[in-house]
C-alpha positions as CSV (number, residue, x, y, z in Angstrom):
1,X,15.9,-52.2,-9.0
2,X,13.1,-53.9,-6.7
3,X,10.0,-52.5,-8.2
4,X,8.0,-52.7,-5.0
5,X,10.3,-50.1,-3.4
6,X,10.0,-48.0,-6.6
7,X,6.2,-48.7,-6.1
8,X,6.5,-47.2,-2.1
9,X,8.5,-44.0,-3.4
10,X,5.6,-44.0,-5.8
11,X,2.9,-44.1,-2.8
12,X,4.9,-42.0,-0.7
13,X,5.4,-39.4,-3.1
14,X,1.6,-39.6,-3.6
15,X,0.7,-39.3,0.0
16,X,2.9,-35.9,0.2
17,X,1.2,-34.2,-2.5
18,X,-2.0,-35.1,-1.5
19,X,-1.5,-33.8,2.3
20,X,0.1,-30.9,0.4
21,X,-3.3,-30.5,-1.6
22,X,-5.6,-31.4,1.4
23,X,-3.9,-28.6,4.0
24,X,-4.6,-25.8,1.2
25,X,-7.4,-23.3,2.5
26,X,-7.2,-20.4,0.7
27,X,-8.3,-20.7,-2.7
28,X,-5.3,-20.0,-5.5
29,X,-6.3,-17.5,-8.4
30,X,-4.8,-17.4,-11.7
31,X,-4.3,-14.1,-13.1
32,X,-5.1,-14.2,-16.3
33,X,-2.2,-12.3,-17.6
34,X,-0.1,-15.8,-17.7
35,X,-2.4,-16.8,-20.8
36,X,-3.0,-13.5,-22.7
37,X,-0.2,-14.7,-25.3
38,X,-2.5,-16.1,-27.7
39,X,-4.2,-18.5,-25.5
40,X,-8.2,-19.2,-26.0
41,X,-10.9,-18.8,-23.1
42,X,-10.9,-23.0,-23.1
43,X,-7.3,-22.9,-23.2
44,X,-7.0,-21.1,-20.3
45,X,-9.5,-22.6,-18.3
46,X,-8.3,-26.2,-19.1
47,X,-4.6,-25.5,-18.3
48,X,-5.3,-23.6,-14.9
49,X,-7.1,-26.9,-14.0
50,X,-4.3,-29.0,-14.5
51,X,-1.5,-26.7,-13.0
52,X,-3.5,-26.5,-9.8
53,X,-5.6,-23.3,-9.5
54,X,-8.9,-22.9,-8.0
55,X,-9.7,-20.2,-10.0
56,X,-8.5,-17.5,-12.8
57,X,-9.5,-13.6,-12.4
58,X,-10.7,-12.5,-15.9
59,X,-10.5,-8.7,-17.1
60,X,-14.0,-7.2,-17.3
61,X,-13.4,-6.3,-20.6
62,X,-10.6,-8.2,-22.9
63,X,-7.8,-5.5,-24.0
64,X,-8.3,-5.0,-27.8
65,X,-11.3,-6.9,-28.5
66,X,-14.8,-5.7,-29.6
67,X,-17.3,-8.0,-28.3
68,X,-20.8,-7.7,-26.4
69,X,-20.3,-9.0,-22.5
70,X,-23.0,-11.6,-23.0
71,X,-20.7,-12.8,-26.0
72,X,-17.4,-13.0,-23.8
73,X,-19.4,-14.0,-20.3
74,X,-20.9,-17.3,-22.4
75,X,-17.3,-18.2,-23.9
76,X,-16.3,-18.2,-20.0
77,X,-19.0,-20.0,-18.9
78,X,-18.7,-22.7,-21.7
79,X,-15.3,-23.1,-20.9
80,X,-15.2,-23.1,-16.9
81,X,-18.1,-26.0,-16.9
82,X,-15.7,-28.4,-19.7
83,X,-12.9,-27.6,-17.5
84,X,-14.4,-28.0,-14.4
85,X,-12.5,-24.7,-12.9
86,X,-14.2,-23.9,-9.3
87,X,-14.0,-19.9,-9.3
88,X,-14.3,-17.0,-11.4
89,X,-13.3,-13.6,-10.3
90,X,-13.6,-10.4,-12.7
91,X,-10.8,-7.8,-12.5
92,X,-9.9,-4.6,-14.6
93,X,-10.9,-2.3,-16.2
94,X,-13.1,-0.7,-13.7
95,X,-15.7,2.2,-13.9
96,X,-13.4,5.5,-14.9
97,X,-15.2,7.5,-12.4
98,X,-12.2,10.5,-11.9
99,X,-14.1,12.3,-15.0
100,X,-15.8,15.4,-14.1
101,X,-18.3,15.0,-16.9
102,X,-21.5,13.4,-14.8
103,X,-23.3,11.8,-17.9
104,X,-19.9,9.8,-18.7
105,X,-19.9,8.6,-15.0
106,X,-23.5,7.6,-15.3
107,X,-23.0,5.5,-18.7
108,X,-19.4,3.6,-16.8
109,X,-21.6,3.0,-13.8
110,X,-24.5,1.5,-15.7
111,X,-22.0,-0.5,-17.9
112,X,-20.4,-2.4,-14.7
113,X,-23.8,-2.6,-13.6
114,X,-25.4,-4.4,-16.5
115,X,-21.7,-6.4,-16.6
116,X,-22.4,-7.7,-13.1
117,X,-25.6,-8.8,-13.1
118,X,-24.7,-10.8,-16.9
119,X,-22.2,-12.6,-14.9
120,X,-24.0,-13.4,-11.7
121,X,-26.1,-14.8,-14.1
122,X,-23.4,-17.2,-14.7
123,X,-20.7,-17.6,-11.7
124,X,-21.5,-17.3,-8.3
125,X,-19.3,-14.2,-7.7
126,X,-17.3,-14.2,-4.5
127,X,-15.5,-11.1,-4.7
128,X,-14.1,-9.3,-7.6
129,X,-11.1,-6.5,-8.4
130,X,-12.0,-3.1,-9.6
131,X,-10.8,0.4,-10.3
132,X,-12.2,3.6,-10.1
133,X,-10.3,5.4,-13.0
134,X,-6.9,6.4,-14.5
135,X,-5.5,9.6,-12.7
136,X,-2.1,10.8,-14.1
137,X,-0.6,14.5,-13.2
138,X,1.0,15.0,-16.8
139,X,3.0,18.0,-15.0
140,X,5.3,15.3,-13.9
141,X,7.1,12.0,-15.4
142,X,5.1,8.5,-15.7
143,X,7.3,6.9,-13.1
144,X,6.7,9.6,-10.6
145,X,3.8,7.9,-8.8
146,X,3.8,9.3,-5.9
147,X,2.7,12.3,-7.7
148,X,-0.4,10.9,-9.6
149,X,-2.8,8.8,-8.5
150,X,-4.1,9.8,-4.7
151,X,-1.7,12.6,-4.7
152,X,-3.5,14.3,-7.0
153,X,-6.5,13.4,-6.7
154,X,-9.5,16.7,-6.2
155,X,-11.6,16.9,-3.3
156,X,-14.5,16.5,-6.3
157,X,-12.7,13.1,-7.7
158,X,-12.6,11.4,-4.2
159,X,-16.3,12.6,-3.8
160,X,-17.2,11.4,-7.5
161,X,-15.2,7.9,-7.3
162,X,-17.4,7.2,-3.7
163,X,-20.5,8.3,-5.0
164,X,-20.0,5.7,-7.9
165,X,-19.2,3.2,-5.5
166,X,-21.8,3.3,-3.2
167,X,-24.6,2.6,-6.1
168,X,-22.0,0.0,-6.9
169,X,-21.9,-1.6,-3.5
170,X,-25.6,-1.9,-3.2
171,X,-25.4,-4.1,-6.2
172,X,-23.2,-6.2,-5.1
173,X,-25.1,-6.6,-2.0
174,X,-27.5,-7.3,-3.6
175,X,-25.9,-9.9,-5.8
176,X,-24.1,-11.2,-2.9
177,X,-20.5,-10.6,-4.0
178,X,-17.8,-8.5,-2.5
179,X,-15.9,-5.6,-4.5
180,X,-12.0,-5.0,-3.6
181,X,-10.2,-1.2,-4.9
182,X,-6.7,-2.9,-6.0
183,X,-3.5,-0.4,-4.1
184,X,-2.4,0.3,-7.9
185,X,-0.4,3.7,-8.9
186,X,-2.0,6.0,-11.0
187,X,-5.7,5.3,-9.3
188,X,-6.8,6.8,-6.3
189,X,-6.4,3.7,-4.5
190,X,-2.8,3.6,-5.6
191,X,-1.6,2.9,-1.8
192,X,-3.4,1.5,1.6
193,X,-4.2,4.9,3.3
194,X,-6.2,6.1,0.2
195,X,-7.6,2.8,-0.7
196,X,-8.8,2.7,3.0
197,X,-9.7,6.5,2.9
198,X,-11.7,5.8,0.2
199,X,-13.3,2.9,1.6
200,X,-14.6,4.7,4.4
201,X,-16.2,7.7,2.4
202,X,-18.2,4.6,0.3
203,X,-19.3,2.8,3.9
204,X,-20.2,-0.3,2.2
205,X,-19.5,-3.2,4.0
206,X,-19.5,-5.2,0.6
207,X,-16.9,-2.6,-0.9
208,X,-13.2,-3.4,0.6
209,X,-9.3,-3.6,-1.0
210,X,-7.0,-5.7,-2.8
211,X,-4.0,-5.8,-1.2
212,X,-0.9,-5.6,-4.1
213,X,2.2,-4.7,-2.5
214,X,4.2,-5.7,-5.9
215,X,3.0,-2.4,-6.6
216,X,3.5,-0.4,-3.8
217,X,7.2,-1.1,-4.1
218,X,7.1,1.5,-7.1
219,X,6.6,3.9,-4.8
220,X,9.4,6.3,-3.1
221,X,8.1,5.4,0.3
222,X,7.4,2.0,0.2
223,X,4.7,1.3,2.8
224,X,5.1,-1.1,5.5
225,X,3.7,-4.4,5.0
226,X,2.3,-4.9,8.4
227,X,1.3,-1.6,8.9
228,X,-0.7,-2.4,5.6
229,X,-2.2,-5.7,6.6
230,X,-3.3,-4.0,9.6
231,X,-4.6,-0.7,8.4
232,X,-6.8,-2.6,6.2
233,X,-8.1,-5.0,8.7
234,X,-11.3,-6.9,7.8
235,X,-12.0,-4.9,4.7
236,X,-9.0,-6.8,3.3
237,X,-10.7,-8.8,0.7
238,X,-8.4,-10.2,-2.1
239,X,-4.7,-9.9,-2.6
240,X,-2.8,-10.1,-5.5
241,X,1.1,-11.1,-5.6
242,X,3.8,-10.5,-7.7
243,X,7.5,-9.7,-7.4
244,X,10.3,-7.5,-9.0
245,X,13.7,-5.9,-8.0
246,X,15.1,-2.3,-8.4
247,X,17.6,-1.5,-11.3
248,X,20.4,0.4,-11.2
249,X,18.5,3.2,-13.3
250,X,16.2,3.5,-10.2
251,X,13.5,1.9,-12.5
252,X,12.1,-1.8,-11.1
253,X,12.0,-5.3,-13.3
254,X,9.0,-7.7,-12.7
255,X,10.8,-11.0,-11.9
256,X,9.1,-14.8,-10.6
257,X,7.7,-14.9,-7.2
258,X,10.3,-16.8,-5.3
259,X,12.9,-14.2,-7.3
260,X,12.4,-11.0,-6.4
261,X,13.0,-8.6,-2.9
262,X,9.2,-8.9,-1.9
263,X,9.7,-12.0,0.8
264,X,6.3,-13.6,0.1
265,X,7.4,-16.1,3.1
266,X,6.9,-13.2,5.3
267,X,4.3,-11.3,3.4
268,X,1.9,-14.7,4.2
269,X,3.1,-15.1,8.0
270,X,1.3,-11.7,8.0
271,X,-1.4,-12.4,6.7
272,X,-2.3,-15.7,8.7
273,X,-1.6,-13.7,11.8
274,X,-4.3,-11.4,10.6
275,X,-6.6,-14.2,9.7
276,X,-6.7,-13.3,6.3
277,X,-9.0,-16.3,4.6
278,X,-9.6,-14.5,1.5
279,X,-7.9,-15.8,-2.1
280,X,-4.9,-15.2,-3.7
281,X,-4.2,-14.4,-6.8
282,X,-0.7,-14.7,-8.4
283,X,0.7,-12.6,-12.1
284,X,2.6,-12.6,-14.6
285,X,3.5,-9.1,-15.7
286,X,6.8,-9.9,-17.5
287,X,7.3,-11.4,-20.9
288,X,8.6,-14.6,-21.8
289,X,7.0,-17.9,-21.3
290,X,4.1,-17.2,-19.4
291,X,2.7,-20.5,-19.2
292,X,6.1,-22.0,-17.7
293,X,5.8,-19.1,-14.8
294,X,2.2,-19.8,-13.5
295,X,3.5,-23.7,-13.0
296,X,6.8,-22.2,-11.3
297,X,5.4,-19.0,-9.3
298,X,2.3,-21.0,-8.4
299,X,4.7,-24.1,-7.5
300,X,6.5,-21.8,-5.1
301,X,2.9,-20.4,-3.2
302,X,1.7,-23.7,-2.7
303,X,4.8,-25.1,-0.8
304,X,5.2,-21.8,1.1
305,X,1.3,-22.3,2.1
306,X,2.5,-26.2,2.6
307,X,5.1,-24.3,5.7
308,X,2.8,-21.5,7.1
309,X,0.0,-24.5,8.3
């Protein structure tokens, strides 16, 4: 074969990726549930790097370790400046603020506090996922969600959960980062009214939501995307996506991105027409080989954000 036409392919090839590359705009998030299979802090920071992202959204606090936040925020730290990764955004757990015990809602707001200003320390914070507390109906089954969460939320709760959040949006003012209530079932944000309901009773214009339809597809009702996009408006902050399809049981399966019946083609046509320019963060709720999935699913966003310019 001539090798100077295998050397144009080459340069061609090159020249793709790199307009590819260039005509991204919206930062790419790796949620950090495609390396929480054994995977260090380096390890995860290094590969996100060379797969593509711009950034990975850590949990607040890491599921079944005991360790002091400086402790965890310093491993971060360590390992976002060897791997050179550009942005760090902090997700669950939030503050449980649903209790009706006032102390214990004091001690889970002063814990995000003193988390928060440990890792501004650190990171220049853009915006970050939270939660304002597990809220389950035990009258009725787990998969009922349309029963838990918002649904059964007291008057009391919604008051408690805003009250929380506005001493938590005047820190982040003041720390000059953005908070974002994911639509998750069993919270009080589990869908876009509430989330936006609850968004207005803070009146924070640092406090906002994180748009994750993959979850409001568990729902009976499924909202409608646009209607969504739109209700939110400019208090949409963050989004996270994911994708799954319905089983004959009535139960849902998480599947890749590009697999499931959320059209994510669609999903971001929507949210360029509403000049969305937050990021996006993709995840990996489903077992297997994680690792092979954030290449594939993140693979799959970049060429549909390639078509949407």
């Amino acid at each position: 074969m001539d090798m100077s036409l295998v050397t144009d392919i080459q340069a061609a090839r090159y020249t793709i990726c790199r307009k590819e590359i260039e005509s991204m705009t919206l930062p790419i998030i790796m949620h950090v549930n495609y390396c929480e299979q054994g995977q260090t802090i380096d390890e995860m920071c290094q590969k996100a790097v060379e797969w593509g992202y711009d950034g990975i959204e850590f949990r607040r606090v890491r599921n079944g370790i005991n360790e002091e936040p400086e402790a965890y925020l310093d491993q971060i730290a360590a390992a976002v400046s060897r791997s050179g990764l550009k942005q760090v955004i902090f997700g669950s757990p939030g503050p449980n603020l649903t209790v009706s015990d006032a102390q214990a809602r004091e001690k889970e707001i002063a814990q995000t506090v003193h988390f928060y200003r440990l890792a501004s320390e650190r990171f220049k914070l853009t915006v970050n996922n939270t939660m304002a507390g597990f809220l389950v109906d035990k009258t009725f089954g787990g998969r009922e969600y349309d029963k838990h969460g918002s649904a059964a939320a007291t008057d009391e709760q919604w008051q408690y959960a805003a009250e929380g959040f506005k001493v938590l949006g005047d820190l982040a003012a003041e720390l000059g980062f953005r908070f974002a209530f994911e639509t998750h079932m069993n919270y009080i944000h589990d869908l876009p009214a509430p989330t936006k309901k609850l968004i207005d009773m803070i009146d924070k214009p640092v406090v906002g939501a994180n748009l994750d339809f993959g979850n409001a597809v568990y729902f009976k009702k499924v909202p409608d995307l646009k209607e969504s996009i739109d209700l939110l408006g400019d208090r949409l902050y963050y989004v996270h996506l994911k994708n799954s399809i319905g089983l004959g049981d009535g139960s849902r399966s998480a599947i890749g991105l590009a697999d499931g019946e959320i059209n994510h083609r669609h999903y971001l046509k929507l949210l360029k027409q509403a000049g969305y320019e937050g990021p996006i963060c993709i995840e990996a709720p489903r077992q297997g080989d994680r690792e092979w999935f954030a290449q594939a699913d993140l693979a799959y966003l970049k060429r549909l954000l390639n078509d949407l310019q």
